[in-house]
PADOGU-234253 format. One line per field, with one value per residue (C-alpha): x, y, z; residue in one letter. Coordinates in pm, whole numbers. Each point is the difference from the previous one (the first is absolute). Example, Ala and Ser with C-alpha at 12.3 -4.5 7.8 and 13.67 -1.06 7.14 Angstrom:
BEGIN
u	c(1230,137)
v	c(-450,344)
w	c(780,-66)
type	c(A,S)
//
This chain:
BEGIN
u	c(1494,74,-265,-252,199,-127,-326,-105,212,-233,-276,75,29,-323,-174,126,-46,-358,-57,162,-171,-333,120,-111,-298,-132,94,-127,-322,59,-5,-257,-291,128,-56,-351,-121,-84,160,-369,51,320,-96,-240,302,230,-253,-119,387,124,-274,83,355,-91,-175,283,249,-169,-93,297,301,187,-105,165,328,-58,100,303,149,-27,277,-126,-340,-261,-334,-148,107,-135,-336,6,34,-250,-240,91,13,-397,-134,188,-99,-379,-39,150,-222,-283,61,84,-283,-308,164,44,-310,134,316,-137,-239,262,217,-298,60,-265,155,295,-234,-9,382,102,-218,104,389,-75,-42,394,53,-166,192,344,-28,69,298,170,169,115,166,168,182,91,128,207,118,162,-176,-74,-17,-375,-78,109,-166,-356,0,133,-316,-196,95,-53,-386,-44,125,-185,-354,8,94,-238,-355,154,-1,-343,-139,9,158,94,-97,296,275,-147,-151,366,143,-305,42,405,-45,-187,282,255,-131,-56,286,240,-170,72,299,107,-268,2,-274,-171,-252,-183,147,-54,297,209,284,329,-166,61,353,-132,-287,161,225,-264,-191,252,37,-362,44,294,-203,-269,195,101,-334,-95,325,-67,-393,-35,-16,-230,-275,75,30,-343,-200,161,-40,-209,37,87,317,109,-19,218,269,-28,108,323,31,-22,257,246,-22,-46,394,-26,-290,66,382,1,-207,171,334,-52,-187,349,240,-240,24,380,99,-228,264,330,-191,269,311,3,292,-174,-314,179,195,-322,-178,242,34,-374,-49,303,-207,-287,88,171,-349,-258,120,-17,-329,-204,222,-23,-408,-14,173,-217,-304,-229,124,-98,-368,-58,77,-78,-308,-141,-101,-206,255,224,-83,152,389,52,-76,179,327,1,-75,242,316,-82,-30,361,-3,-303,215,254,-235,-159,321,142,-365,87,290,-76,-334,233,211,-317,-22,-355,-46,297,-198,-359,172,157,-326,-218,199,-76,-364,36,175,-186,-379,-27,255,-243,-301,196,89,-308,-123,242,-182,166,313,29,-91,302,201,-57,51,305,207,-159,136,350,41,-114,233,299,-102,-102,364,228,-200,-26,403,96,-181,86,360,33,217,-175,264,12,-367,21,299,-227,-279,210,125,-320,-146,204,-40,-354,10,189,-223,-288,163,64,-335,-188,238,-61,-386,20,229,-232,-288,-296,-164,47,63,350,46,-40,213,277,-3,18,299,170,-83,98,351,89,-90,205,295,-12,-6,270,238,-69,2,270,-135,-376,82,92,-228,-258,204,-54,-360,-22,220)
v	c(15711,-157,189,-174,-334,28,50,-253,-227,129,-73,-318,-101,101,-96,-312,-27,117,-261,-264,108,-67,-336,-275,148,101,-335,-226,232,-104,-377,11,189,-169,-357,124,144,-144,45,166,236,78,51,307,124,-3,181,261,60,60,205,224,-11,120,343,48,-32,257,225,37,-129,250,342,-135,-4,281,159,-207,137,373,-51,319,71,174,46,111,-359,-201,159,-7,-397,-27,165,-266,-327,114,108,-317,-254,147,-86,-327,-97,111,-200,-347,33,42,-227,-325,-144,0,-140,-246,-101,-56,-273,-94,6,173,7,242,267,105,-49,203,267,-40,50,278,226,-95,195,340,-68,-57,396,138,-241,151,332,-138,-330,205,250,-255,-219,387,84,-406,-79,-312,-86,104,-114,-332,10,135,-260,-314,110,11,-338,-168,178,-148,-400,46,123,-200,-325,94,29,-337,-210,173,-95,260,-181,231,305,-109,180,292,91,-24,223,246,71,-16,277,231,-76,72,370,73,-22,102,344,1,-38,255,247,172,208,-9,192,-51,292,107,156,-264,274,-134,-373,-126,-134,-172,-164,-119,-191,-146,-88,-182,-157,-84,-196,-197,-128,-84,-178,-214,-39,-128,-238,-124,-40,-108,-373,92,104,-238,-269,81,55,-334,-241,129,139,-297,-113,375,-30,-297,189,335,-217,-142,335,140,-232,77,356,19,88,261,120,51,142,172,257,168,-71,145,384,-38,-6,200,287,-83,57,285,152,-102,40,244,-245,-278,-234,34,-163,-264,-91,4,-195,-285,-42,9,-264,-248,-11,4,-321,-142,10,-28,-328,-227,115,-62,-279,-150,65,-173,-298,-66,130,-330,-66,367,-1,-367,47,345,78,-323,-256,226,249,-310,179,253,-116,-23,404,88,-194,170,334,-48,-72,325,223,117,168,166,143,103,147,241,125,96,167,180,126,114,164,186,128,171,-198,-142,3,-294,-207,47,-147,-287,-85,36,-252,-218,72,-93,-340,-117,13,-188,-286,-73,11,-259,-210,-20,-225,-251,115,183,-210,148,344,4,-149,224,333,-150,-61,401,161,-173,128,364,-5,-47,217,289,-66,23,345,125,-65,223,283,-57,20,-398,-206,-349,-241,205,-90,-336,-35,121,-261,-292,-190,48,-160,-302,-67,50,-282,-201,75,-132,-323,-100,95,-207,-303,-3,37,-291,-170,2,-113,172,330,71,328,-204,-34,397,60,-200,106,367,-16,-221,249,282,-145,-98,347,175,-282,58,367,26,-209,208,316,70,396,-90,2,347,61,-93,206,316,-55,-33,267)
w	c(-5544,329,174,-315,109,359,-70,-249,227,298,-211,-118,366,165,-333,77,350,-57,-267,268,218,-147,-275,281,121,-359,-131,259,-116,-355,48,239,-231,-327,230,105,-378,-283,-345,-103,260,-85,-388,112,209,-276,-212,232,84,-356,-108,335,-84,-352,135,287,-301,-198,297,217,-62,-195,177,333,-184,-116,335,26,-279,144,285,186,95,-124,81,-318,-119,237,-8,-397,80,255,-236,-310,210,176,-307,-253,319,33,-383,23,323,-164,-320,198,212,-274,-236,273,-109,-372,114,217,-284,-276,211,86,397,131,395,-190,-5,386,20,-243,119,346,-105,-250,334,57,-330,172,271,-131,-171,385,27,-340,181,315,-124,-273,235,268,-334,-114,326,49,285,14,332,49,-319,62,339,-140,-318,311,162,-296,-125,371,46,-358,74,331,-111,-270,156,265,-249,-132,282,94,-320,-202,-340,-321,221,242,-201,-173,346,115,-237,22,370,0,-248,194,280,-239,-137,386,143,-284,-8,390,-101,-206,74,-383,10,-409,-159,-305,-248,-347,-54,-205,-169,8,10,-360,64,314,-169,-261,185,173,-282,-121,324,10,-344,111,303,-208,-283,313,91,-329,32,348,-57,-328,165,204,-289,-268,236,165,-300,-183,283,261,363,159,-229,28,411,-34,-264,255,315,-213,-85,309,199,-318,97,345,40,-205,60,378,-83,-377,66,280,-143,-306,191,164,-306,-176,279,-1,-418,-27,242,-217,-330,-115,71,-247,174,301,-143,-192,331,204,-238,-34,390,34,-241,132,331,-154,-158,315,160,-294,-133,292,105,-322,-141,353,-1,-319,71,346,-178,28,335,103,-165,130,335,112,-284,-18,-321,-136,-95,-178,-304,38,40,-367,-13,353,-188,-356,135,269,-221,-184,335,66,-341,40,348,-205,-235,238,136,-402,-53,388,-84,-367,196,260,-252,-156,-324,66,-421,-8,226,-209,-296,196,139,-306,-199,339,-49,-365,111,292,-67,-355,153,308,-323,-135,329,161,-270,235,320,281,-46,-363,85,283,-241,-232,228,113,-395,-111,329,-53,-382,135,268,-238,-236,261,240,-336,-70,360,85,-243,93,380,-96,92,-180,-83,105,366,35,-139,266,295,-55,-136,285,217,-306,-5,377,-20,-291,208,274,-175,-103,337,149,-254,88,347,-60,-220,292,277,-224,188,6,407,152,84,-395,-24,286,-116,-354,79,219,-231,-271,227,86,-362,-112,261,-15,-402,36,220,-216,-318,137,257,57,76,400,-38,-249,306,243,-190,-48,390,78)
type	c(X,X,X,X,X,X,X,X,X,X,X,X,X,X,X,X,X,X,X,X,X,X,X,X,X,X,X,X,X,X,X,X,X,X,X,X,X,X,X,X,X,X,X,X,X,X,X,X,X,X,X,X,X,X,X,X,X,X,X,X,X,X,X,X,X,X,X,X,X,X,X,X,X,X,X,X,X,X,X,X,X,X,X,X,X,X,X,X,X,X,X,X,X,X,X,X,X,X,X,X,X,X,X,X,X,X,X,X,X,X,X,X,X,X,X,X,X,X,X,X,X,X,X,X,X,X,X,X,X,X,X,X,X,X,X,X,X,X,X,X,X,X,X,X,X,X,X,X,X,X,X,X,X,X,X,X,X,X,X,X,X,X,X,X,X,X,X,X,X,X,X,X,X,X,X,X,X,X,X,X,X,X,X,X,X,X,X,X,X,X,X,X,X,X,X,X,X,X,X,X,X,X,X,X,X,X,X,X,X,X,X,X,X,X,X,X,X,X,X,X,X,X,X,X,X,X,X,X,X,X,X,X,X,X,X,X,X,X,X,X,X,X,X,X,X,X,X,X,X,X,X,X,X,X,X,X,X,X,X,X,X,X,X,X,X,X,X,X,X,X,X,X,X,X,X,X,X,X,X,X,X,X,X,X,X,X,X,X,X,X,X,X,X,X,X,X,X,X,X,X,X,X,X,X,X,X,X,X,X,X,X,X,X,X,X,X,X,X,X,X,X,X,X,X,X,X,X,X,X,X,X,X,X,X,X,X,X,X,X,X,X,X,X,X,X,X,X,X,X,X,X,X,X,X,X,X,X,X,X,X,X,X,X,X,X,X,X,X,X,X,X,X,X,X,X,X,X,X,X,X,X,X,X,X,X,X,X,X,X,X,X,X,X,X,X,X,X,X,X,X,X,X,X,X,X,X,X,X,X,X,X,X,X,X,X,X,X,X,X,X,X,X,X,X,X,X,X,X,X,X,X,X,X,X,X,X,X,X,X,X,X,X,X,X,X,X,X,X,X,X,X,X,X,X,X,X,X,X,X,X,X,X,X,X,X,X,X,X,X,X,X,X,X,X,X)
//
């Protein structure tokens, strides 16, 4: 186990040093193309994305787990996924390219058409990404991974940041994420150097497929949970209200979309490894989630409090409207962080059928409460997401404990006092905001240390262990 220990520790260190590495750079990005587009431009981005992420959801993502489940290797199986993920991701490309026009038509945003069909190519690509990720991801190493995805994310800020400030508008991104994908699939088969072949010999398969099925559903139940905003929203009030909600959105996630993802390959790599010893998951699991919490709550609570301050000064008045969405969505965030680590670990542990029925009673919550909110506009429609996710999340952590072997009052007691101190934390923020009586870069200065000290000062009082709690995580 300690050999398992060191690993997911190594990961979890050059994840985050890659991540680091590229948070300023790939921020700074951010602000800067959000400041330069428009929210109509960013309604055909949000579009174009989720229908992309719909096809990448339904081509991909299950088959490169598939590998990590099979500790040794085996050629047969790699080739039998390299044959699935071409053929699943040709169909797929083919499908999102003829039908743009349609798409385009029905939100009636003709300038979506091009876009999408521009990033449908990214779905071809991703199929010669599948086998190589997955066996770096089974043999733990995460130190070229991390490195590949830091360069990845950098080409993408700077391309994209580049065809804004040329001019470029709505094509900015997408032409950002098209090229940083073709840098991405290049060098991570330099890396690993797995020679595939297209096969038809699929015998001993079945066991492997269905578990990626069932993968494949779960990642498209959470595509239907993530994007169901996105649709509803830009059908009911119209590409530019939807680029407005999708920036709120956006800044909301930004944490965890830079930090979740790699996290969660990590402790999926690592449980998969100690699926057979039950006390060593529940330990695991509780320790992940106390830091978790130490870190999550600050950051989004924090964001939240700032949020007008942060849109007004580094996006500009034109983005104003979206602070409402950027602070519901916000206050919801470190649950949705805890959420993908339970759904991790349950994954690791080769269960993929418990997280399909967590995530389809999410699918049955999420989409008719936006249908309802965004009769009150963006505001109601964030509002909305926000009260469903919070009456999943207890209903899918007092089901998920159980079958994790985690008592309810030891996860309760890992989360609770980063809780309080991140109430507390907000509490003072907002005071000194309302102190200084401006909305100056000072102002946001001086309210996030204040914030930051009262957090840490809370912290420390309620929970004497945290400084070792640190230590351990840096050691």
């Amino acid at each position: 186990m300690s050999t398992i220990k060191s690993q997911v520790v190594s990961g979890v260190k050059w994840s985050l040093f890659a991540k680091g590495a590229s948070q300023l750079f790939s921020w700074i990005s951010t602000f800067f193309v959000i400041r330069i587009l428009t929210p109509n431009d960013f309604g055909i981005i949000e579009l174009a994305t989720a229908i992309i992420s719909l096809a990448m959801a339904l081509g991909i993502s299950g088959f490169s787990d598939v590998i990590v489940q099979k500790k040794e290797h085996d050629t047969k199986l790699c080739n039998q996924v390299f044959t699935i993920s071409l053929l699943v991701n040709l169909l797929l490309f083919i499908i999102i390219f003829s039908s743009a026009g349609a798409v385009a038509q029905w939100f009636d945003a003709p300038n979506l058409e091009q876009v999408v069909q521009l990033l449908s190519v990214n779905v071809l690509t991703i199929a010669f990404t599948v086998v190589p990720s997955g066996i770096l991801k089974r043999d733990m190493k995460f130190k070229p991974l991390s490195l590949i995805q830091l360069v990845m994310a950098l080409s993408n800020a700077a391309i994209s940041l580049t065809f804004a400030l040329n001019g470029f508008q709505y094509w900015s991104i997408p032409l950002g994420a098209f090229f940083s994908m073709i840098i991405f699939a290049v060098l991570i088969n330099a890396q690993v150097r797995q020679k595939v072949a297209i096969t038809f010999d699929f015998s001993d398969f079945r066991t492997y497929f269905n578990f990626g099925m069932f993968t494949i559903i779960n990642r498209t139940l959470n595509f239907i949970f993530l994007k169901a905003d996105t649709f509803i929203i830009g059908k009911a009030l119209g590409i530019a209200p939807l680029g407005t909600y999708s920036v709120g959105s956006q800044l909301a996630n930004l944490p965890l979309e830079k930090t979740a993802a790699t996290l969660n390959q990590i402790s999926y790599s690592g449980y998969a490894q100690i699926k057979n010893e039950p006390n060593s998951v529940a330990y695991y699991f509780v320790q992940s989630n106390r830091i978790l919490s130490i870190l999550v709550f600050p950051i989004f609570w924090g964001m939240a409090a700032v949020a007008e301050l942060i849109i007004g000064i580094l996006l500009g008045e034109k983005w104003l409207g979206a602070v409402v969405v950027f602070q519901l969505l916000a206050l919801a965030m470190p649950f949705r962080i805890f959420q993908l680590a339970t759904h991790s670990a349950i994954a690791g542990l080769g269960n993929p059928k418990f997280n399909t029925k967590n995530l389809f009673v999410l699918c049955l919550l999420i989409p008719p409460s936006i249908a309802v909110g965004v009769n009150w506009g963006i505001a109601g429609a964030a509002l909305a997401w926000s009260i469903a996710y919070l009456l999943f999340f207890v209903w899918m952590m007092g089901r998920s404990l159980g079958y994790l072997n985690v008592k309810v009052q030891d996860f309760l007691a890992a989360i609770f006092k980063p809780i309080i101190s991140g109430i507390l934390m907000v509490v003072c923020t907002l005071q000194v905001i309302s102190f200084m009586g401006d909305s100056s870069l000072v102002t946001l200065i001086s309210a996030i240390i204040a914030g930051a000290v009262t957090y840490a000062v809370t912290l420390l009082v309620l929970d004497k262990e945290v400084i070792q709690t640190i230590k351990k995580l840096k050691s």
